[in-house]
Residue frames as qw, qx, qy, qz and C-alpha x, y, z in Angstrom:
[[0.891, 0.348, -0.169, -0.237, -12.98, 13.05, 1.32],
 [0.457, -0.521, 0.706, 0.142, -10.43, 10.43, 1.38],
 [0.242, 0.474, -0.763, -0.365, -8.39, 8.30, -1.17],
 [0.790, -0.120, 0.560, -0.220, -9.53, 4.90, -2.55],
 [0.214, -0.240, 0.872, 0.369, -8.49, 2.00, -4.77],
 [0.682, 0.388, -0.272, -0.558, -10.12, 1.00, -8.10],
 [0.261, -0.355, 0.859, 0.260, -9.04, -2.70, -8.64],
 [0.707, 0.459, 0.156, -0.515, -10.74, -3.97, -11.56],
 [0.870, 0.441, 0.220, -0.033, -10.14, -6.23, -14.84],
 [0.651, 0.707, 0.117, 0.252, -8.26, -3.95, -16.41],
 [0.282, 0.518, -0.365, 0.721, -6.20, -1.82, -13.86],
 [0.499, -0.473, -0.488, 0.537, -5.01, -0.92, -10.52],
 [0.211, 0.630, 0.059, 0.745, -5.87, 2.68, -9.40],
 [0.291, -0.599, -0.569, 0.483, -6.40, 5.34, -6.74],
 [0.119, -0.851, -0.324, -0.396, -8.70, 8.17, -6.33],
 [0.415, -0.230, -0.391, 0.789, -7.13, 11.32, -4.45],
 [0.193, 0.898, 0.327, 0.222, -8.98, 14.23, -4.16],
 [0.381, -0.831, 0.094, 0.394, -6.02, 15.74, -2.40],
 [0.226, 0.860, -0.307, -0.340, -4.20, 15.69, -5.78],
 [0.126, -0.533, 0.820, 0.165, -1.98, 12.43, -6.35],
 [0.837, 0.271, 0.219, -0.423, -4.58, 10.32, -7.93],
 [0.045, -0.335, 0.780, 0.527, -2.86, 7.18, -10.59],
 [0.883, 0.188, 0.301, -0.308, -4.36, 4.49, -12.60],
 [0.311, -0.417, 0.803, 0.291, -2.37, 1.29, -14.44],
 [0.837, 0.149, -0.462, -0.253, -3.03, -1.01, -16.94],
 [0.806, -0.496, 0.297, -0.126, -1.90, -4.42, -15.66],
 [0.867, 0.385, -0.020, 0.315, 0.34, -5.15, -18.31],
 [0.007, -0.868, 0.280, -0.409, 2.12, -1.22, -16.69],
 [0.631, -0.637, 0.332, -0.292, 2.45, -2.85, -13.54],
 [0.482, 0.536, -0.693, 0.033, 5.41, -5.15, -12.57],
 [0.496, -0.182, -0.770, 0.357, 4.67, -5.86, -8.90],
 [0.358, -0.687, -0.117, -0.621, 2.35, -4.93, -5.84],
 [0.565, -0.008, -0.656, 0.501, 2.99, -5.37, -2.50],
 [0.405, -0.718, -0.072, -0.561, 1.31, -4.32, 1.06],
 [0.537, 0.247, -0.512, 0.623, 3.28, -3.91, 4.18],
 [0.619, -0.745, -0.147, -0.200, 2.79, -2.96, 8.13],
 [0.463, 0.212, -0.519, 0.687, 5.50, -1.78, 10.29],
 [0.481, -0.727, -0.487, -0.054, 4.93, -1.30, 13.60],
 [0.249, 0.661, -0.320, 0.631, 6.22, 2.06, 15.52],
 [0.153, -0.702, 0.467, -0.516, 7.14, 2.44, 19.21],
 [0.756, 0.277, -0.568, 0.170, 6.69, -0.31, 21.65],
 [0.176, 0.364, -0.563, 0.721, 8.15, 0.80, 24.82],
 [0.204, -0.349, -0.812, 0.421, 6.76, -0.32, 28.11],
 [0.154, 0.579, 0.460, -0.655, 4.95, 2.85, 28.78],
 [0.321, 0.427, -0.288, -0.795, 4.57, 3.83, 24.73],
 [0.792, 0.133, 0.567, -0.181, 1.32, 2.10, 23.00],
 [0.385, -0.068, 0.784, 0.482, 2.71, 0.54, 19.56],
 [0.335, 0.554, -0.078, -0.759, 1.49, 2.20, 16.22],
 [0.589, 0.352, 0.688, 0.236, 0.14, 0.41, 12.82],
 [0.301, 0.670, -0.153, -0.661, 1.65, 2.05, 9.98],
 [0.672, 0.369, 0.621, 0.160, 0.30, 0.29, 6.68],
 [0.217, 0.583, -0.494, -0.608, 1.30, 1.03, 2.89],
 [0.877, 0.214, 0.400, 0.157, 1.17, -0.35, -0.47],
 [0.071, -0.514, 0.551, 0.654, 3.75, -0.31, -2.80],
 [0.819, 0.483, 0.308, 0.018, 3.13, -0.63, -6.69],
 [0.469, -0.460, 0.543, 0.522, 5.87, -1.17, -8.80],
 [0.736, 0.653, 0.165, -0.069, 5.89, -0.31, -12.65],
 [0.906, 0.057, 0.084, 0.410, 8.71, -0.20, -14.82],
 [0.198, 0.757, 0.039, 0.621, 9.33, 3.49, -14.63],
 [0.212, -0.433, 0.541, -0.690, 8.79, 4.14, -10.67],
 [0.291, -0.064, -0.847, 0.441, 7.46, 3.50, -7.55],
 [0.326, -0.591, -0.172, -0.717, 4.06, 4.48, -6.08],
 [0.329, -0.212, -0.811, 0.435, 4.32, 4.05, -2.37],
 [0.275, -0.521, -0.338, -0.734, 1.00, 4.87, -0.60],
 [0.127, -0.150, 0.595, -0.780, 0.68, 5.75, 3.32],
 [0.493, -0.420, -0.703, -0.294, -2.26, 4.17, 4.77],
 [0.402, -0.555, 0.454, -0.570, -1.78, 4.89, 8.61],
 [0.313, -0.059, 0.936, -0.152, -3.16, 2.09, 10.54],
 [0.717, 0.300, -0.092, -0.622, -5.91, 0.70, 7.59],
 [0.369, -0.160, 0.908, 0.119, -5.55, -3.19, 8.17],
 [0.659, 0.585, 0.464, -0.095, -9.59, -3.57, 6.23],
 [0.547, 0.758, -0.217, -0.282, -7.83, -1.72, 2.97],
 [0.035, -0.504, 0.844, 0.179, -4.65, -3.39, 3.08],
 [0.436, 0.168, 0.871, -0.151, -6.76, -6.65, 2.81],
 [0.540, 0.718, 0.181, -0.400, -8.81, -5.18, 0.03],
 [0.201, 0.805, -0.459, -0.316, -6.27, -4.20, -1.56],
 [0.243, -0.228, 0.939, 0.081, -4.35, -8.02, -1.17],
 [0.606, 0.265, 0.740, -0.123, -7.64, -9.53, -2.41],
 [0.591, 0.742, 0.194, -0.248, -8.08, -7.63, -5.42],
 [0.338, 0.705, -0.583, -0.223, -4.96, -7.71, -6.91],
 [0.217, -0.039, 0.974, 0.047, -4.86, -11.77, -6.18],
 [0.580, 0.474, 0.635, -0.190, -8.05, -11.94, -7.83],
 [0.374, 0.902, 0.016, -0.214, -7.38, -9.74, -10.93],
 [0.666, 0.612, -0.384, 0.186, -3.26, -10.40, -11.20],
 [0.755, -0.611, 0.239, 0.011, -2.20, -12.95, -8.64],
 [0.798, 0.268, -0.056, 0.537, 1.27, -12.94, -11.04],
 [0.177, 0.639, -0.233, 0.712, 2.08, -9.47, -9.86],
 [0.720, -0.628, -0.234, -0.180, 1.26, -10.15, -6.03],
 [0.428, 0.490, -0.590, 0.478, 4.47, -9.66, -4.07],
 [0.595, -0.361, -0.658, 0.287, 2.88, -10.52, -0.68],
 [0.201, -0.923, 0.014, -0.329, 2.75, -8.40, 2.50],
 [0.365, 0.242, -0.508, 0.742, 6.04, -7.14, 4.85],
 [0.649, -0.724, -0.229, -0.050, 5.81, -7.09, 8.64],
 [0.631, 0.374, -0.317, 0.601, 8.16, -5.10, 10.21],
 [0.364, -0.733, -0.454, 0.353, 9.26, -3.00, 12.57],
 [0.446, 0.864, 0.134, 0.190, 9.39, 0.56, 11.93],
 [0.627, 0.264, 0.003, 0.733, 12.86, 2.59, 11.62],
 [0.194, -0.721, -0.257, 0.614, 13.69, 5.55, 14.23],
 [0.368, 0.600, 0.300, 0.645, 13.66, 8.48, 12.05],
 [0.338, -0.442, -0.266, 0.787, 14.39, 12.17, 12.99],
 [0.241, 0.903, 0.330, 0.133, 12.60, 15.50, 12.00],
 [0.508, 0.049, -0.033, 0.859, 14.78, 18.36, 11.00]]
């Protein structure tokens, strides 16, 4: 099974069955925001799409991994401009940040 967004009237949510499931009001919610960084690059390495959304309430952060999922990230951008284009924070292109496993 795999995770999906609720976006509706009333709130922003997501179904996990793997365990991390939320749901907002929209009044909860301060700001949303969906993002793409791209990873490697290199002449002979082929260039990854890693996608996310962040939602911002006034307590935390929910930042949600997406891999490369360009059709949700769009979903996701339309429904929260259709439902609470005041909390829209746009999408981020980037590029992604070496990181190291320990």
């Amino acid at each position: 099974m795999s995770r999906s967004f609720v976006i509706d009237a009333d709130s922003f949510a997501m179904d996990d069955p793997e365990g991390n499931p939320f749901a907002f009001a929209w009044r909860e919610i301060t700001g949303i925001e969906t993002g793409t960084a791209w990873a490697g690059g290199a002449p002979l390495i082929a260039s990854r799409r890693l996608d996310h959304v962040l939602v911002r309430t006034r307590e935390r952060e929910m930042y949600v991994r997406l891999a490369g999922q360009p059709r949700t990230v769009l979903q996701v951008a339309d429904g929260v401009q259709q439902f609470a284009p005041q909390l829209w924070a746009g999408h981020k292109t980037s590029k992604a940040r070496r990181f190291q496993l320990s």
